[in-house]
N, C-alpha and C positions, 0 to 999 in steps of 0.2 A: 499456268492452269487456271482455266476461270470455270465457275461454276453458278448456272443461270438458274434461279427458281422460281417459278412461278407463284403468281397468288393464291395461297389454297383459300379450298371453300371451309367456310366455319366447320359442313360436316366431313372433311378430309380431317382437320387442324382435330375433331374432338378424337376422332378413332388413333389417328397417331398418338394425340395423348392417353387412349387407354389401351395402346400397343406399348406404349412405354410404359406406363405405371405397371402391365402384366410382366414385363419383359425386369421389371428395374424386383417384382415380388417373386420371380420364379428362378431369374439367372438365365432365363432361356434364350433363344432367340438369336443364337453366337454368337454373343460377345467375347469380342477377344481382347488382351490387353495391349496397350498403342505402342505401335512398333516403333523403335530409339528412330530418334531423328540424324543418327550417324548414319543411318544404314544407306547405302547406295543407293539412287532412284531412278538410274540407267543400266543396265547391262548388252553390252555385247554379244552379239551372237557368233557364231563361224563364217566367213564370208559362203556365199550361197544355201544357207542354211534353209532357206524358202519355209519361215515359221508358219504353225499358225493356231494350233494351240498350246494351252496353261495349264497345268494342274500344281498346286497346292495344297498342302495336307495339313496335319497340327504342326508339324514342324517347319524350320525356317528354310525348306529348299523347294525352288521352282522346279518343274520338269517341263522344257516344251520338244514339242515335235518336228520335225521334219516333213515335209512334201517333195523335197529334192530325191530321199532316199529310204526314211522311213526311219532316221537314228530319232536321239531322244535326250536331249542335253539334260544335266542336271547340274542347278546355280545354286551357291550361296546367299542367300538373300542376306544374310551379314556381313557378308565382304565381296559380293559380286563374280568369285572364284567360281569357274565354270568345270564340267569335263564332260565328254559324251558319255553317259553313260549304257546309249545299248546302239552299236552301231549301225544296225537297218541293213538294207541288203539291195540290191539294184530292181527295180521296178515296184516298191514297195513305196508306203507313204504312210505317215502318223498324222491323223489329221487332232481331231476333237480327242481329251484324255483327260480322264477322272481317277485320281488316286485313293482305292479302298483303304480301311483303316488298318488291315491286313499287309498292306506292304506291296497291295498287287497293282501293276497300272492298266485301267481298260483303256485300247486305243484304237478310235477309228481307222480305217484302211483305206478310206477317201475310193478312189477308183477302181481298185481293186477288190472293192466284193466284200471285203475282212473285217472282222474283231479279234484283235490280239490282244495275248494278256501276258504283261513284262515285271517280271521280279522287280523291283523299285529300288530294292540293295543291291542285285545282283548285275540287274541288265538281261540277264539269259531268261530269252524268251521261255514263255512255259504252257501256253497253247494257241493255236489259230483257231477261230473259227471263219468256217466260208459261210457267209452269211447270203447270198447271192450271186447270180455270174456277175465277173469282172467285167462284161459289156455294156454300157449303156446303166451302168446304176454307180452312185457316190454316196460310201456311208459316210459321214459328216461328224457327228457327234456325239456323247454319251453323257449319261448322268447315272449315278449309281441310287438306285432305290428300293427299299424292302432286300426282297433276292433276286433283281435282278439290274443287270447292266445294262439299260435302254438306250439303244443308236439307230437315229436318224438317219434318213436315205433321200439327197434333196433330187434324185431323179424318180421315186415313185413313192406312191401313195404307204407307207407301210412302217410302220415302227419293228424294232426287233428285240426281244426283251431274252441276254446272256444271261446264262445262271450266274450267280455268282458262287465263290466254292468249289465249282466244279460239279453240282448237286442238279439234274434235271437236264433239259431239253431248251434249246433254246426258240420263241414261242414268235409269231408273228403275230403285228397285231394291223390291220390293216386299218386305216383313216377313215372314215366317211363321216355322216353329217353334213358339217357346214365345209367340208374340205373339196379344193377344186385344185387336181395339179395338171399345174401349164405347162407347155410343153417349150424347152430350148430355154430356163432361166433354174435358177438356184429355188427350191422349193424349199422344202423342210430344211431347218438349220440347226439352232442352239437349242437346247432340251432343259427344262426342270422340273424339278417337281411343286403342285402347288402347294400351298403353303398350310391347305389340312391331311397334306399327306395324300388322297384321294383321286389324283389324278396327275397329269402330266401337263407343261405348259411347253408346247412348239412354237419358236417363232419362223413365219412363212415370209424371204426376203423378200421374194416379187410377189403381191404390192408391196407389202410392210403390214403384215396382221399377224396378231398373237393370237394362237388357239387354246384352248383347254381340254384335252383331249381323257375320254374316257378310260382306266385301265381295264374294264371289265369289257366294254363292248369297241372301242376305240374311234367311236362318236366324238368328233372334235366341232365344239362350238367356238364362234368368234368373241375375243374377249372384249367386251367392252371398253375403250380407250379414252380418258378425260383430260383435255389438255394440251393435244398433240393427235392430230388423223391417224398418222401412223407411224411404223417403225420400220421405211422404207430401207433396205441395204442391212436389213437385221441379220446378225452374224451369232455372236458368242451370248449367251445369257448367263447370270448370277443370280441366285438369288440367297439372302439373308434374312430372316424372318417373311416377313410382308414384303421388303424392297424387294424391288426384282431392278438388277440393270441389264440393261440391254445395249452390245456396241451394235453401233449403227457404220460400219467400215469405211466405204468413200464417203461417206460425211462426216468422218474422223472426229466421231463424238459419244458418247456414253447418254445416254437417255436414262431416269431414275423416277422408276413406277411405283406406287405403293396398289399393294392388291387386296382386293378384299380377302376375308380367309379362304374362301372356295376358288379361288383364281379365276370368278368369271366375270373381275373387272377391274380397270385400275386407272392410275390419277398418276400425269406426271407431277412428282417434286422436283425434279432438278434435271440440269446439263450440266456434263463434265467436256469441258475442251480441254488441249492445251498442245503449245505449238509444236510439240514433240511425237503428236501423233503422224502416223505417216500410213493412213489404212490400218486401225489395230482391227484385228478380228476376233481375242476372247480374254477374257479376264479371268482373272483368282484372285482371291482376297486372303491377305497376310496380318492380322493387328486393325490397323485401321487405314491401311491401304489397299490399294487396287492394282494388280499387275496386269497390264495386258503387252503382249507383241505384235510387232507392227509388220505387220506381209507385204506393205508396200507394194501391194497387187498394180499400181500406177506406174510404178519403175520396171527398168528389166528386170529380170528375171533369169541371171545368168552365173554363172559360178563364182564372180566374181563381184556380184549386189551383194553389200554392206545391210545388215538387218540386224535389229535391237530387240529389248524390252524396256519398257517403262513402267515410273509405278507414279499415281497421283493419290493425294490424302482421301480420305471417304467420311 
């Protein structure tokens, strides 16, 4: 794993230092404590498992998803000890999936229209939502924020905001501003939220632009980028205080942004490579590492493709 940084500017280098000195006086900002250097930094997936998202909670167990069929593995990040834990069903898919503190996992439905939400101990499903028709739309991804469960749709212009709880209606929020969607390429992808709470950041794979998008009126402006033109092949986002990472998939690399508080700009600090990537497309952070799974979107694609997870220091 190698990890590239750039030269910051004096005034990147000072705001870092008074992100840290607030972060080192408040405890905020997640830190977590560093995960043993015993613990496994490969995991195995099922052969054709076609992963392609993470989720990670406070505890030490990954959940990824299926695209094959919609299951939903759950790993020991301490001893790499795998089991499905919710088996999916024929035509169905788990794409992007955020684990509430609750125990519930939200999980995109990729081509089929959906948001499901799956027991995390149990596996048994405990509601769908049909978020739009199964034709011609891909919900992609989610992030859990305030009350609701926001998922990405990279075929049309439109965020969709799940109650969480069970409490309400689930709310469409439609893109405009600086938002243009292309037709015949992966639009909206990885979701977070930015870093004063106040808004939402989308990253747009084709070209490669981060947006900031409005929760009240869903006005997405482009986020100013220093360092790097763009975040072409942008797939899965993280963010941890101010860092936001972002995988970048067939350039099988991790790009590491520092954002201002209102997320409507940011400066790369680093790149994460490392020769074990093979197309990851999203991450979750454990301690002071980084899980992400490799979709190997570049190999077949057959029931019998061999597919992982890895994890690199942070």
């Amino acid at each position: 794993m190698t990890r590239n940084r750039p030269r910051p500017s004096r005034r990147a280098l000072l705001g870092a230092a008074a992100v840290t000195a607030l972060t080192a006086a408040t405890g905020t900002a997640g830190a977590r404590a560093a995960t043993p250097p015993s613990w496994p930094t490969e995991f195995p997936l099922p052969d054709g498992w076609l992963p392609e998202g993470i989720a990670i909670g406070a505890r030490p167990y990954a959940y990824m998803g299926s695209r094959a069929h919609g299951g939903i593995l759950r790993t020991d990040l301490r001893t790499g000890a795998s089991r499905i834990l919710h088996p999916g069903a024929p035509g169905t898919a788990s794409i992007g999936l955020k684990l509430d503190r609750d125990g519930l996992l939200y999980v995109a439905g990729g081509g089929g229209g959906t948001a499901r939400i799956v027991d995390a101990h149990t596996g048994d499903l405990v509601h769908t939502y049909q978020l739009t028709s199964p034709t011609g739309r891909f919900v992609n991804d989610v992030i859990l924020h305030e009350d609701r469960a926001w998922f990405t749709d990279s075929r049309a212009p439109v965020l969709y905001g799940v109650p969480r709880h069970g409490v309400g209606k689930v709310r469409e929020l439609p893109l405009t501003g600086a938002w243009e969607q292309l037709p015949d390429v992966i639009n909206a992808n990885g979701i977070v939220a930015t870093p004063d709470g106040r808004g939402l950041i989308v990253v747009k794979s084709t070209p490669g632009t981060l947006y900031r998008v409005s929760l009240k009126t869903g006005k997405a402006d482009e986020i100013a980028l220093s360092g790097q033109d763009t975040v072409v092949n942008g797939d899965g986002l993280h963010r941890v205080g101010r860092t936001l990472y972002v995988v970048q998939n067939r350039l099988n690399k991790v790009s590491v942004w520092h954002l201002n508080a209102t997320g409507t700009s940011a400066t790369l600090t680093a790149t994460i490579t490392d020769p074990r990537f093979d197309v990851p497309t999203t991450a979750a952070r454990h301690g002071n590492r980084l899980y992400l799974v490799n979709a190997r979107f570049t190999s077949p694609q057959t029931p019998e493709t061999t597919f992982n997870a890895v994890a690199v220091p942070i």
